[in-house]
N, CA, C and O atoms as a Tripos MOL2 file, in Angstrom:
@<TRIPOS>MOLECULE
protein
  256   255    64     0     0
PROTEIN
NO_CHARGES

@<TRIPOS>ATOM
      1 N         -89.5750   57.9040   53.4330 N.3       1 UNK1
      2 CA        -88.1660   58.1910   53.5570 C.3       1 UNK1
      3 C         -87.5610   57.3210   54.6450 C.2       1 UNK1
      4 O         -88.3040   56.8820   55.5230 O.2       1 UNK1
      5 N         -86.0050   56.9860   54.6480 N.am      2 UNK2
      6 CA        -85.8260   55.8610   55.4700 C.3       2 UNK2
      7 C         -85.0430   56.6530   56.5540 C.2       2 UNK2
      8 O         -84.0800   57.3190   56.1740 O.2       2 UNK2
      9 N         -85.2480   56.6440   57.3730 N.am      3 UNK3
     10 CA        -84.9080   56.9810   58.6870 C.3       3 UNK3
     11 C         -84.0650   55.7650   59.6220 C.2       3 UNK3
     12 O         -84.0340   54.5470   59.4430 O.2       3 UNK3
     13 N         -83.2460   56.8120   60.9380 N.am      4 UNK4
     14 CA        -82.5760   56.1270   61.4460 C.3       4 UNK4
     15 C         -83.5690   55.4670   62.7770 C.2       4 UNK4
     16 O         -84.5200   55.9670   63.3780 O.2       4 UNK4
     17 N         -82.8870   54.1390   62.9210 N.am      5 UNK5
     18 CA        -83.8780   53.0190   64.2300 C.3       5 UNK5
     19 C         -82.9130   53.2720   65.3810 C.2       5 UNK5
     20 O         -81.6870   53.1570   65.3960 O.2       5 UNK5
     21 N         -83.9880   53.7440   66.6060 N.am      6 UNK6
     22 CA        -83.4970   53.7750   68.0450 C.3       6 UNK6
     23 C         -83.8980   52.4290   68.4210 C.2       6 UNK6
     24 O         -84.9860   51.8590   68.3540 O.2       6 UNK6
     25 N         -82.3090   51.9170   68.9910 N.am      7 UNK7
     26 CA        -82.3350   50.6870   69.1160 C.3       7 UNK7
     27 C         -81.5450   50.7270   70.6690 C.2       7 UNK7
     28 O         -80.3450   50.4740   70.7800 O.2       7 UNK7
     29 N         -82.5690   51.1450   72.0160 N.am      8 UNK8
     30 CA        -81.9130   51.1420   73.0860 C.3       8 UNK8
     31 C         -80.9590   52.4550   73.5100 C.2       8 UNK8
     32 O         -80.5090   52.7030   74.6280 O.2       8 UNK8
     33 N         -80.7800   53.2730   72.1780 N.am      9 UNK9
     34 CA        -80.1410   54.3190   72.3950 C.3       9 UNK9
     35 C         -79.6880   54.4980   71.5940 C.2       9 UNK9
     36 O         -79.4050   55.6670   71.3310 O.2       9 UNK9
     37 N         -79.3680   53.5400   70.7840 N.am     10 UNK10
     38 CA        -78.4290   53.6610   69.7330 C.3      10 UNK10
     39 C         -78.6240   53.3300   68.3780 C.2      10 UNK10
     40 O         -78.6490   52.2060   67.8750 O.2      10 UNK10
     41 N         -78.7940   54.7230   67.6990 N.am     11 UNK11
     42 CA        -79.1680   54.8870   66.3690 C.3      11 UNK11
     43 C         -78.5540   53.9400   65.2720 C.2      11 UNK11
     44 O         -77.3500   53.6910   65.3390 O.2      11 UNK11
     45 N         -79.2450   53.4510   64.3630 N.am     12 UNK12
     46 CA        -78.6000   52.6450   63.4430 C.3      12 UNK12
     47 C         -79.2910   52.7040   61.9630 C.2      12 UNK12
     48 O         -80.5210   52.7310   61.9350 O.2      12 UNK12
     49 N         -78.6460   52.7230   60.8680 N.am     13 UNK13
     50 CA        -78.9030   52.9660   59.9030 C.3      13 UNK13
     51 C         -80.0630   51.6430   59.6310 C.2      13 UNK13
     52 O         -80.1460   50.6090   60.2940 O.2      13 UNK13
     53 N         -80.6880   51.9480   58.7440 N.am     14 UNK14
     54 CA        -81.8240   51.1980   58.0230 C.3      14 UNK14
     55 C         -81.4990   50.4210   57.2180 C.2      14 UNK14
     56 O         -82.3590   49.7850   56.6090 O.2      14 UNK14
     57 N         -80.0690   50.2300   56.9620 N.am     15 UNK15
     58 CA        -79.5750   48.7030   55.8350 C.3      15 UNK15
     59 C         -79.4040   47.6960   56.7840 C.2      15 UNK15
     60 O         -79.4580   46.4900   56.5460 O.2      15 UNK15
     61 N         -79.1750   48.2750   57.9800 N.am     16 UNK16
     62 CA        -78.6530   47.0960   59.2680 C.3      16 UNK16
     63 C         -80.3300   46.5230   59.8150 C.2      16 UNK16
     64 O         -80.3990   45.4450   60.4070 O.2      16 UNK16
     65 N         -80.9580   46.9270   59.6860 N.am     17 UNK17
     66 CA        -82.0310   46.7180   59.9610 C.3      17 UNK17
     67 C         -83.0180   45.7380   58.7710 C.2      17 UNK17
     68 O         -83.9260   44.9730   59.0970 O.2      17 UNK17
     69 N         -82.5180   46.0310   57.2670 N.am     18 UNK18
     70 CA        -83.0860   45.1810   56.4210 C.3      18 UNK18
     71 C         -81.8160   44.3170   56.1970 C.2      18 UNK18
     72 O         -81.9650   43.3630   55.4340 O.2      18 UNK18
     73 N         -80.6970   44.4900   56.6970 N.am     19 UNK19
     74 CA        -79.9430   42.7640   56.7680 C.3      19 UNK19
     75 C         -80.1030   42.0830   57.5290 C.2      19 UNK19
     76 O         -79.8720   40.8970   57.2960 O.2      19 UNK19
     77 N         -80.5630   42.4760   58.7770 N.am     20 UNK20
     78 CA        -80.8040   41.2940   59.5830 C.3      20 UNK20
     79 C         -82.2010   40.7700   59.3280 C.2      20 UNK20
     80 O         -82.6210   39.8070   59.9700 O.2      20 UNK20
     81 N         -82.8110   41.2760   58.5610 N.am     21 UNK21
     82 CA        -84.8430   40.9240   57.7420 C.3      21 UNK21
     83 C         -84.4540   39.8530   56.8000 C.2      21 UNK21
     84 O         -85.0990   38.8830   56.4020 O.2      21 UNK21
     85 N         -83.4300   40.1890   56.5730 N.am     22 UNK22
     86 CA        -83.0660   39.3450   54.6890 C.3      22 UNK22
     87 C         -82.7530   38.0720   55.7660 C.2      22 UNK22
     88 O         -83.5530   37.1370   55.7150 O.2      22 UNK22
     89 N         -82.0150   38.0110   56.4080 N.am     23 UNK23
     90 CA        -81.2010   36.5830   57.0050 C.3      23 UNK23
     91 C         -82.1800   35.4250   56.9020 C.2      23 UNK23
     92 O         -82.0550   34.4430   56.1700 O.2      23 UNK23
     93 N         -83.3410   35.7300   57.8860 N.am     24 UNK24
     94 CA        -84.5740   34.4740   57.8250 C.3      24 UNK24
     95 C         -85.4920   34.0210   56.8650 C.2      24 UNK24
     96 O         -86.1070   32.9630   56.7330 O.2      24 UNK24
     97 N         -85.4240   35.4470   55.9920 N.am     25 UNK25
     98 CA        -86.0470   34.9950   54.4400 C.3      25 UNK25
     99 C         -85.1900   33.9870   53.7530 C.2      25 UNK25
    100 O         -85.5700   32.9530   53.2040 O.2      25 UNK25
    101 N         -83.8630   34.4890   53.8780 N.am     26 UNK26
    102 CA        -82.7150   33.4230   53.1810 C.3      26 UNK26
    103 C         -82.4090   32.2250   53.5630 C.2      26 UNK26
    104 O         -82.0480   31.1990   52.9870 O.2      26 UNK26
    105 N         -82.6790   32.6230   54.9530 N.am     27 UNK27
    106 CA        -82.2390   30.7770   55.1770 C.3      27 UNK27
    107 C         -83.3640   29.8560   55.0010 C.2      27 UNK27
    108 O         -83.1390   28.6630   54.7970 O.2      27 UNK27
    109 N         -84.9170   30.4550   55.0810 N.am     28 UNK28
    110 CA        -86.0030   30.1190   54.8710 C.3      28 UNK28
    111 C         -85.8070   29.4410   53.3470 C.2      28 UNK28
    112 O         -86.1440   28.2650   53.2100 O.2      28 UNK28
    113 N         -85.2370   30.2170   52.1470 N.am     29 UNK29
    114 CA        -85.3740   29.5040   50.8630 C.3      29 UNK29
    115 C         -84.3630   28.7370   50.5990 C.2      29 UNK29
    116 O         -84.3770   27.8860   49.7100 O.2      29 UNK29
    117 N         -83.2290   29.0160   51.4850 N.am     30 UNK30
    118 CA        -82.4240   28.0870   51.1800 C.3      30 UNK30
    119 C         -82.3120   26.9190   51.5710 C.2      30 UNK30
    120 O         -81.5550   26.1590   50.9670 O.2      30 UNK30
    121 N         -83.3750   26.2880   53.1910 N.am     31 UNK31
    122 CA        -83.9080   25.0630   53.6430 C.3      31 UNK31
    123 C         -84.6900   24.6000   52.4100 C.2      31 UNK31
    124 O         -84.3760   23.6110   51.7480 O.2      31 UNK31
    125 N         -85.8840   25.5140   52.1210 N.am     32 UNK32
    126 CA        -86.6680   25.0530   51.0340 C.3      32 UNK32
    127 C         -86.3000   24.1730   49.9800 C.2      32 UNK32
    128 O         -86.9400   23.1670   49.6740 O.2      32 UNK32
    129 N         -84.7000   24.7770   49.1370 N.am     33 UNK33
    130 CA        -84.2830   24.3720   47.9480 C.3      33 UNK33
    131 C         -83.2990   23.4030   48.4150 C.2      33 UNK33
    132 O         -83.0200   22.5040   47.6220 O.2      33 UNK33
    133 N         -82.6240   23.4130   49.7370 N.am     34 UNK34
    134 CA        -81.9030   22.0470   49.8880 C.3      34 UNK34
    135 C         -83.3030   20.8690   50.1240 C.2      34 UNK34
    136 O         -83.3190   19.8130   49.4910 O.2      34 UNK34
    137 N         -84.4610   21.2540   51.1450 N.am     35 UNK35
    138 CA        -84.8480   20.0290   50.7500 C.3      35 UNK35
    139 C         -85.2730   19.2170   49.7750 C.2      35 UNK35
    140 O         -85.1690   17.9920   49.7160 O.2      35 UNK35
    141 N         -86.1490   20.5600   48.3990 N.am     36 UNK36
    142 CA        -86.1350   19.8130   47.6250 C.3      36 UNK36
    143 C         -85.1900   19.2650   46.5440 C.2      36 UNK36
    144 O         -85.6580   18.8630   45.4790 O.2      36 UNK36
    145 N         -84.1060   19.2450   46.7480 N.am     37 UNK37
    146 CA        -82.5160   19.1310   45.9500 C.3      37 UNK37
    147 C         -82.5210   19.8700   44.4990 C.2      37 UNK37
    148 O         -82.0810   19.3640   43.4660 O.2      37 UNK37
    149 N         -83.0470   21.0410   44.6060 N.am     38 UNK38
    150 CA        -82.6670   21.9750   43.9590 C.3      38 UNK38
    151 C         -81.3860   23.1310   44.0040 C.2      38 UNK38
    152 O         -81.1460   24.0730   43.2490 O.2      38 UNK38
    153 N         -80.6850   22.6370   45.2150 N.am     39 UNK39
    154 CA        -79.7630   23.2400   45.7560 C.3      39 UNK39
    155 C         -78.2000   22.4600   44.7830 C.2      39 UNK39
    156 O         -77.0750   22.8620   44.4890 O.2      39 UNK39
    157 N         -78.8800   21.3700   44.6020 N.am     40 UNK40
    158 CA        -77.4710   20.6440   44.0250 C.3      40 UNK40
    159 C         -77.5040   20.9670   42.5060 C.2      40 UNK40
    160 O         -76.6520   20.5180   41.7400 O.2      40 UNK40
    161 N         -78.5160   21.7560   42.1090 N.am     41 UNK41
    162 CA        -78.1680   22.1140   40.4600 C.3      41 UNK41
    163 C         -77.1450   23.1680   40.1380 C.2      41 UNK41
    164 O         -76.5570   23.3200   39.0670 O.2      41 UNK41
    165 N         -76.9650   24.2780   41.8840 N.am     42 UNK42
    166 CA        -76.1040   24.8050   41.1770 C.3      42 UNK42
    167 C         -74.4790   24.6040   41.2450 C.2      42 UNK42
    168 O         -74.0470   24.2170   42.3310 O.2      42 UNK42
    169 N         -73.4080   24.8590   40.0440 N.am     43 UNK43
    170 CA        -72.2720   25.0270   40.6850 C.3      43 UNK43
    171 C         -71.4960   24.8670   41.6700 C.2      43 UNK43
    172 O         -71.0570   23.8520   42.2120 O.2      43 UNK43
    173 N         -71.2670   26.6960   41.9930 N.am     44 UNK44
    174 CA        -71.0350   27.1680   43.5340 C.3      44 UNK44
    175 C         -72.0170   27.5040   44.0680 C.2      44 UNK44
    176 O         -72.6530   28.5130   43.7620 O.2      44 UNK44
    177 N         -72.3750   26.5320   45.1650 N.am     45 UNK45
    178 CA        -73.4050   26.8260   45.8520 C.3      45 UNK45
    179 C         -73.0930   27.9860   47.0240 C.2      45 UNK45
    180 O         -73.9620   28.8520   47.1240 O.2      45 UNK45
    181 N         -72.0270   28.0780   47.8490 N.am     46 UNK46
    182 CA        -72.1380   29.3900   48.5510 C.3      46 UNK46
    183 C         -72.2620   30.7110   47.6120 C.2      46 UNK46
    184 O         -72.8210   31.7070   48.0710 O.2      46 UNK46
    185 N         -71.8010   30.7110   46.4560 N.am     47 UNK47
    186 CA        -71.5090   31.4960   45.8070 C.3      47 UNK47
    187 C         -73.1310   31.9890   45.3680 C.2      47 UNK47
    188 O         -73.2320   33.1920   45.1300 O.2      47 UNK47
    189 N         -74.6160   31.0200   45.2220 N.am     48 UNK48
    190 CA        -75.4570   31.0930   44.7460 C.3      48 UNK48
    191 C         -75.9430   31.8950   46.5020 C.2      48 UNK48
    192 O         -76.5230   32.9810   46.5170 O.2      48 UNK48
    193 N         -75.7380   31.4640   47.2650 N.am     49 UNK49
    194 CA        -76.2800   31.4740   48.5450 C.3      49 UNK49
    195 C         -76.2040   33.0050   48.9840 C.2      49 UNK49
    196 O         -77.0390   33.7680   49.4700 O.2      49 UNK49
    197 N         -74.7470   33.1610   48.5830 N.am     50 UNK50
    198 CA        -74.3450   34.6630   48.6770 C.3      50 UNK50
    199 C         -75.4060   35.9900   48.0650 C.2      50 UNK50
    200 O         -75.9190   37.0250   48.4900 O.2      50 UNK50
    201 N         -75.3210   35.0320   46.5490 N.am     51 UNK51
    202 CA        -76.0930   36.0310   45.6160 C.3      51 UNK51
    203 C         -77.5630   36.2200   45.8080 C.2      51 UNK51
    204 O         -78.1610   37.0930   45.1790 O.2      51 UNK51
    205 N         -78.1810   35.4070   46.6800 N.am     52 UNK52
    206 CA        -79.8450   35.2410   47.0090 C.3      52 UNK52
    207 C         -79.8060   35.8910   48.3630 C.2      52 UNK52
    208 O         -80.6650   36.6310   48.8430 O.2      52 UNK52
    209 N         -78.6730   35.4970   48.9020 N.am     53 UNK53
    210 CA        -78.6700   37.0850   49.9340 C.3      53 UNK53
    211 C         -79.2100   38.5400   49.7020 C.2      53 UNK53
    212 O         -80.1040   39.2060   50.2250 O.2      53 UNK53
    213 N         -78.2940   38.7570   48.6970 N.am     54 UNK54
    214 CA        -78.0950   40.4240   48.2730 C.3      54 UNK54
    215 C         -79.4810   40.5280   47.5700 C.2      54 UNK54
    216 O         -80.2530   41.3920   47.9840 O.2      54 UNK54
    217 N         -79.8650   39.7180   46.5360 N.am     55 UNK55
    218 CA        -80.9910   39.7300   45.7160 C.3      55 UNK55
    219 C         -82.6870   39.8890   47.1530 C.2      55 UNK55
    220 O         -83.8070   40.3970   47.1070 O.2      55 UNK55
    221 N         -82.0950   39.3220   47.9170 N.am     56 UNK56
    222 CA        -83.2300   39.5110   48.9350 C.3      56 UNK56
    223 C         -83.1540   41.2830   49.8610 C.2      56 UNK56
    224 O         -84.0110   42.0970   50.2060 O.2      56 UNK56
    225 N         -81.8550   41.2210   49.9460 N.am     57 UNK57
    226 CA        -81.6380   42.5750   50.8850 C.3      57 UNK57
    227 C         -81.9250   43.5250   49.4380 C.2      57 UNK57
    228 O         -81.6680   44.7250   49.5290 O.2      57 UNK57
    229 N         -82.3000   43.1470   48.4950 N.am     58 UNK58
    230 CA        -82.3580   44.6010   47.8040 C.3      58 UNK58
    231 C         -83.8920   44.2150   47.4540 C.2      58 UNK58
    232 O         -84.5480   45.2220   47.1890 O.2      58 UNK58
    233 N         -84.3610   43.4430   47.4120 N.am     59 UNK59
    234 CA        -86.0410   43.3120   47.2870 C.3      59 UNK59
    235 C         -86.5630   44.2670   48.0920 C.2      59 UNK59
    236 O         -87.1580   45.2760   47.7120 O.2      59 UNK59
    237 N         -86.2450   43.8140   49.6490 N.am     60 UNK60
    238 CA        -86.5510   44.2510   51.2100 C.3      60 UNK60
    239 C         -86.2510   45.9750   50.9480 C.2      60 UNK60
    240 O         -87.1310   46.8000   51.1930 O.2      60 UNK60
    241 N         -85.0960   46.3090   50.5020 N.am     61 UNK61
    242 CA        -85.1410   48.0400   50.6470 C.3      61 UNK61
    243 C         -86.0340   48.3370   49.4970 C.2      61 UNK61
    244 O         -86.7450   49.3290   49.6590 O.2      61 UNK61
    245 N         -86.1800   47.5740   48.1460 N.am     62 UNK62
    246 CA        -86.7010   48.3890   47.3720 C.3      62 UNK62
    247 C         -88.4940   48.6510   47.6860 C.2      62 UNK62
    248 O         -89.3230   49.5540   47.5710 O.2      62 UNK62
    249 N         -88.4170   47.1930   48.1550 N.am     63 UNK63
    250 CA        -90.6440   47.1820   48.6170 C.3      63 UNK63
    251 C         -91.0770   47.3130   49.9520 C.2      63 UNK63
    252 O         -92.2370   47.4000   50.3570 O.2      63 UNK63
    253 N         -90.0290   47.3190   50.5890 N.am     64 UNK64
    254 CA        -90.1360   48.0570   52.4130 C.3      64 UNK64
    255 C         -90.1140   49.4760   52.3780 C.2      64 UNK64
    256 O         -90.1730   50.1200   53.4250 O.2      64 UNK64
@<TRIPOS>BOND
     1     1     2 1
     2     2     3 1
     3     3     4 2
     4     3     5 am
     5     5     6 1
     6     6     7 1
     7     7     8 2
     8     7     9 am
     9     9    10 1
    10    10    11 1
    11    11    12 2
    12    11    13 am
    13    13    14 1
    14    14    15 1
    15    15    16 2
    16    15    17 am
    17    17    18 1
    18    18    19 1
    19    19    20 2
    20    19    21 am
    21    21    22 1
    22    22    23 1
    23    23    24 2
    24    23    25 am
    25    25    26 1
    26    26    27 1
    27    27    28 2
    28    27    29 am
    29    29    30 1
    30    30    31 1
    31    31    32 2
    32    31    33 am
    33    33    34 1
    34    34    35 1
    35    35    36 2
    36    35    37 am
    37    37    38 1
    38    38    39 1
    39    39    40 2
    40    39    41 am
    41    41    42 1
    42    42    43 1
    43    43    44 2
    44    43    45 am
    45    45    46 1
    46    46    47 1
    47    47    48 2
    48    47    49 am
    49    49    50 1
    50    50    51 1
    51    51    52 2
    52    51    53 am
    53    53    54 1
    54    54    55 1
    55    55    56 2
    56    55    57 am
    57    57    58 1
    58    58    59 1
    59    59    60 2
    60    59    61 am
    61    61    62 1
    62    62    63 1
    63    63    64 2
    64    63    65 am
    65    65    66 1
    66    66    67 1
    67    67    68 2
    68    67    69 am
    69    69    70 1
    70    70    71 1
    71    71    72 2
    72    71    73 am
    73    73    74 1
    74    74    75 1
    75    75    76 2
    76    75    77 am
    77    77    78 1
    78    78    79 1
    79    79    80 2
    80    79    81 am
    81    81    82 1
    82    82    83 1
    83    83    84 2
    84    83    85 am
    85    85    86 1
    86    86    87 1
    87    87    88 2
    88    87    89 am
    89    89    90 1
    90    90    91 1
    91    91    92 2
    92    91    93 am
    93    93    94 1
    94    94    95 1
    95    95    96 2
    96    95    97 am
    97    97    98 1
    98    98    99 1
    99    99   100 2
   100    99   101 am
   101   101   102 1
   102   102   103 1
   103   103   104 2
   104   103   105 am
   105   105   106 1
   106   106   107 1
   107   107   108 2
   108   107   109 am
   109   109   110 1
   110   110   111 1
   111   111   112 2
   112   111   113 am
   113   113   114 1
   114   114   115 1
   115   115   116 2
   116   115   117 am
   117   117   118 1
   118   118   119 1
   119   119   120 2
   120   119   121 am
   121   121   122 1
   122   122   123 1
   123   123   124 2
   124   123   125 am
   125   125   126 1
   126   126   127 1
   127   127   128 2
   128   127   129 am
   129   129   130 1
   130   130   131 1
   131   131   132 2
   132   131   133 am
   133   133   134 1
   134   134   135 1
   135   135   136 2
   136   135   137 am
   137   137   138 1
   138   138   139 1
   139   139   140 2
   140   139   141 am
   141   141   142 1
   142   142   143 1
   143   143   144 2
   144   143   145 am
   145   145   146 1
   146   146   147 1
   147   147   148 2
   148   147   149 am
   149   149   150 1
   150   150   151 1
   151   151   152 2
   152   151   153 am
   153   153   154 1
   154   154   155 1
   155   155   156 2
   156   155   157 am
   157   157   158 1
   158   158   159 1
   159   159   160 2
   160   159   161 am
   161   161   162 1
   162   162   163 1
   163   163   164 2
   164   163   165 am
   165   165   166 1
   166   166   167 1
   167   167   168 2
   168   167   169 am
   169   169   170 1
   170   170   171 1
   171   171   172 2
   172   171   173 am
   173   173   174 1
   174   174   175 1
   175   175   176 2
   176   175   177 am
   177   177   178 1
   178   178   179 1
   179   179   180 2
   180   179   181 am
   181   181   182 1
   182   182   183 1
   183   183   184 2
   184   183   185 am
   185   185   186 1
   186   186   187 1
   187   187   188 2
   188   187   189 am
   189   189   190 1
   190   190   191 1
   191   191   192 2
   192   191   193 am
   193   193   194 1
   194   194   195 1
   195   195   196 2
   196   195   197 am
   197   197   198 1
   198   198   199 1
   199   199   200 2
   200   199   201 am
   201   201   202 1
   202   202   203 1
   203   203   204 2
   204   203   205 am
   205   205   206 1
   206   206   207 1
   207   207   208 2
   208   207   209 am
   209   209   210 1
   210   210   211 1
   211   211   212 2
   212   211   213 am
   213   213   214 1
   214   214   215 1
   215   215   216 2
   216   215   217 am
   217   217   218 1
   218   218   219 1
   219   219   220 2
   220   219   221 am
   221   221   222 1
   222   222   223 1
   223   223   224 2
   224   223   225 am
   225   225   226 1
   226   226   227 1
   227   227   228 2
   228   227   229 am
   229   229   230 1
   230   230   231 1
   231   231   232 2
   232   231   233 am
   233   233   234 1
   234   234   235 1
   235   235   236 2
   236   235   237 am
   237   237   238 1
   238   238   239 1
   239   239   240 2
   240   239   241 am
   241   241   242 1
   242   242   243 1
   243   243   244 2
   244   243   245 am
   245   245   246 1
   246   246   247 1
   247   247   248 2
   248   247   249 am
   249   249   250 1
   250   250   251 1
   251   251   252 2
   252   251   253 am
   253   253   254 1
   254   254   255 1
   255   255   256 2
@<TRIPOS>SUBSTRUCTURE
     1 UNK1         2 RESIDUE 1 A UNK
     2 UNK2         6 RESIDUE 1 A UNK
     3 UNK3        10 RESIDUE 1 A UNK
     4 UNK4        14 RESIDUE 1 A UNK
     5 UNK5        18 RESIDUE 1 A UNK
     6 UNK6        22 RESIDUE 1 A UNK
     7 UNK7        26 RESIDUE 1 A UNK
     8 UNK8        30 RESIDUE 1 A UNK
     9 UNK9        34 RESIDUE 1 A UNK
    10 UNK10       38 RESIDUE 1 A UNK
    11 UNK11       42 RESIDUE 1 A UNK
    12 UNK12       46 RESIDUE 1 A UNK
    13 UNK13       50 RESIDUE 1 A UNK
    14 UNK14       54 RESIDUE 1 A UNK
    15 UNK15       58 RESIDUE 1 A UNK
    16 UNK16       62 RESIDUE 1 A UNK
    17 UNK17       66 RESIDUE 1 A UNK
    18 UNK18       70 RESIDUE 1 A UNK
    19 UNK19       74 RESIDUE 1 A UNK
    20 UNK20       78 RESIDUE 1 A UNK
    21 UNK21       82 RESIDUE 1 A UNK
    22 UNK22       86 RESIDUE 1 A UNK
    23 UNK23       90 RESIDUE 1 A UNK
    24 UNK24       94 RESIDUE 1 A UNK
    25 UNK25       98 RESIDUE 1 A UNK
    26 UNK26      102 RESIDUE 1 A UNK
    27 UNK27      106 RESIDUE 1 A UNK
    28 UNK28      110 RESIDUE 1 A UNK
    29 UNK29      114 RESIDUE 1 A UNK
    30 UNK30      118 RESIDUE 1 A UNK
    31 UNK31      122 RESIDUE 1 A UNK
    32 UNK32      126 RESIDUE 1 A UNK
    33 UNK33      130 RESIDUE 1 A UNK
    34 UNK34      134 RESIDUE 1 A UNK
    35 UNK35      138 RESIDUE 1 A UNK
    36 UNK36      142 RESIDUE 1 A UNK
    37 UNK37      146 RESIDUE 1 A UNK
    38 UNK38      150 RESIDUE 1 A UNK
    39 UNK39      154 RESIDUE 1 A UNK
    40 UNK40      158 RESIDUE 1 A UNK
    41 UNK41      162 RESIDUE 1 A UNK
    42 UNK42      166 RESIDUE 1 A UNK
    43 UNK43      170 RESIDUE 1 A UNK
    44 UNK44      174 RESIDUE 1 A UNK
    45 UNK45      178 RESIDUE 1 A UNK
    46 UNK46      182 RESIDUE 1 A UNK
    47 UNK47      186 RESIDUE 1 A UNK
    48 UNK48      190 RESIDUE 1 A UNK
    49 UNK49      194 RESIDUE 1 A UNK
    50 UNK50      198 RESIDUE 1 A UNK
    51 UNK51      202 RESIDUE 1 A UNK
    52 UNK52      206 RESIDUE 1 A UNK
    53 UNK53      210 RESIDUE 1 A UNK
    54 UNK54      214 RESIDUE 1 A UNK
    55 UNK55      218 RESIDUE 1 A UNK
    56 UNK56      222 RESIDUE 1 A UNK
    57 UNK57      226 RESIDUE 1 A UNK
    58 UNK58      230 RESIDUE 1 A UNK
    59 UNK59      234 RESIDUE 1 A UNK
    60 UNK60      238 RESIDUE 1 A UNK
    61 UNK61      242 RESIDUE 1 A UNK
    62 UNK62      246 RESIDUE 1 A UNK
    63 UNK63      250 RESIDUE 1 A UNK
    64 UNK64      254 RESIDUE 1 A UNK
């Protein structure tokens, strides 16, 4: 069950805690795919960047 994180005193919900988890995974794949220029296949790329965000923050709550 997900419980709240004492953080110095101050309680904080457990999504704030798997968004700031998701950040370094994301920027981690998103170095990955700019270096190998897989980044330029898509479109909108913030728009892809955005969506591999969320797709990561919901990995992280569903297998954490």
């Amino acid at each position: 069950m997900l419980t709240e994180f004492n953080l110095f005193g101050v309680f904080m919900a457990p999504i704030v805690v798997y968004a700031l988890a998701a950040l370094p995974i994301t920027m981690g794949i998103r170095f990955m795919l700019w270096w190998s220029g897989l980044l330029g296949w898509f479109w909108h790329i913030a728009l892809f960047e955005v969506s591999l965000y969320v797709c990561i923050l919901c990995l992280l709550i569903l297998y954490v």
